[in-house]
C-alpha positions in Angstrom: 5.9 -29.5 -10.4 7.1 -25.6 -11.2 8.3 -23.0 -9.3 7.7 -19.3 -9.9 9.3 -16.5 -7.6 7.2 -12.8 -7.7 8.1 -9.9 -7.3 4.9 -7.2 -6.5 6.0 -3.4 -7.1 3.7 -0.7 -5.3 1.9 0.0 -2.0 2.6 -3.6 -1.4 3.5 -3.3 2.3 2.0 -2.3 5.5 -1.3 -2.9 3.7 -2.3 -6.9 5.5 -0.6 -7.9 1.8 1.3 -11.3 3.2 -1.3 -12.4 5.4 -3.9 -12.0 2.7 -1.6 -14.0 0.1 -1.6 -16.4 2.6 -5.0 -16.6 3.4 -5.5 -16.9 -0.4 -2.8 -20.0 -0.6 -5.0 -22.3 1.9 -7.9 -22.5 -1.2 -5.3 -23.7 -3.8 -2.5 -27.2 -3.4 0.5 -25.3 -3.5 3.3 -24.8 -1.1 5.9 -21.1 -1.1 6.1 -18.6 1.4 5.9 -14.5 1.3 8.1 -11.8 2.6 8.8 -7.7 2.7 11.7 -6.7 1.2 13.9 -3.7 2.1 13.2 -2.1 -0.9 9.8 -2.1 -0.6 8.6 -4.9 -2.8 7.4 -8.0 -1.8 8.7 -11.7 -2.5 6.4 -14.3 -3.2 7.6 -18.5 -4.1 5.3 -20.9 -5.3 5.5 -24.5 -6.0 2.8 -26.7 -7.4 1.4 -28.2 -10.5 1.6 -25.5 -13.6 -2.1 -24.8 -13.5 -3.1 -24.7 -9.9 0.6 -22.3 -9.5 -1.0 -20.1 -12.2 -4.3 -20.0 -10.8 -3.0 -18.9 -7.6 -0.9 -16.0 -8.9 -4.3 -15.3 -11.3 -6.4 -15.0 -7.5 -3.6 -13.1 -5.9 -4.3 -10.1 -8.9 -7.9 -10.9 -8.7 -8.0 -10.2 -4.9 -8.2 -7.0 -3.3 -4.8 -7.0 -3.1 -5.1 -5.3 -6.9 -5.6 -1.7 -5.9 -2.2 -1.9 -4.3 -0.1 -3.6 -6.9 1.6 -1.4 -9.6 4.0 -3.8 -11.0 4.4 -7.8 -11.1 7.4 -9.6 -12.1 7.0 -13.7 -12.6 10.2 -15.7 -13.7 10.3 -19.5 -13.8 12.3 -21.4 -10.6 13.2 -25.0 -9.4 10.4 -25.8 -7.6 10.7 -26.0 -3.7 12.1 -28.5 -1.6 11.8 -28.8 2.1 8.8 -26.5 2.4 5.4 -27.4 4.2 2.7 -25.5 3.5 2.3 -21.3 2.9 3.9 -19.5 5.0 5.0 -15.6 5.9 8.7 -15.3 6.1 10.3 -12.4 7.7 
């Protein structure tokens, strides 16, 4: 298991961005969660094996969700614990 925390840079909110992360999640075995922050980025944790984490994150820029990103930030994290499933957080 890895753990990788994003951070997305650009018109990132306001845009359906969390729900359509989310919607992406449910085609891959990983667990996380998504949120806004106040500064305008958003937050993203993922937990899984290494290559179906990285796949993820490789669909999440694939998506439509592209046009709106202007900056991505990965950094390596414990893995979660405790969490079910993808979820939105707020």
């Amino acid at each position: 298991m890895t753990g990788r925390q994003v951070f997305y840079e650009g018109r990132v909110q306001g845009v359906g961005f969390r729900y359509t992360v989310r919607h992406i999640a449910k085609g891959f075995d990983v667990i996380g969660w998504v949120k806004n922050l106040v500064d305008g980025r958003v937050e993203l944790q993922v937990s899984g094996e290494e290559g179906e984490v990285e796949e993820f994150l490789t669909a999440v820029l694939e998506s439509e969700l592209n046009s709106y990103i202007k900056g991505e930030h990965r950094q390596t994290v414990a893995p979660l614990t405790g969490v079910k499933g993808f979820e939105i957080r707020f």
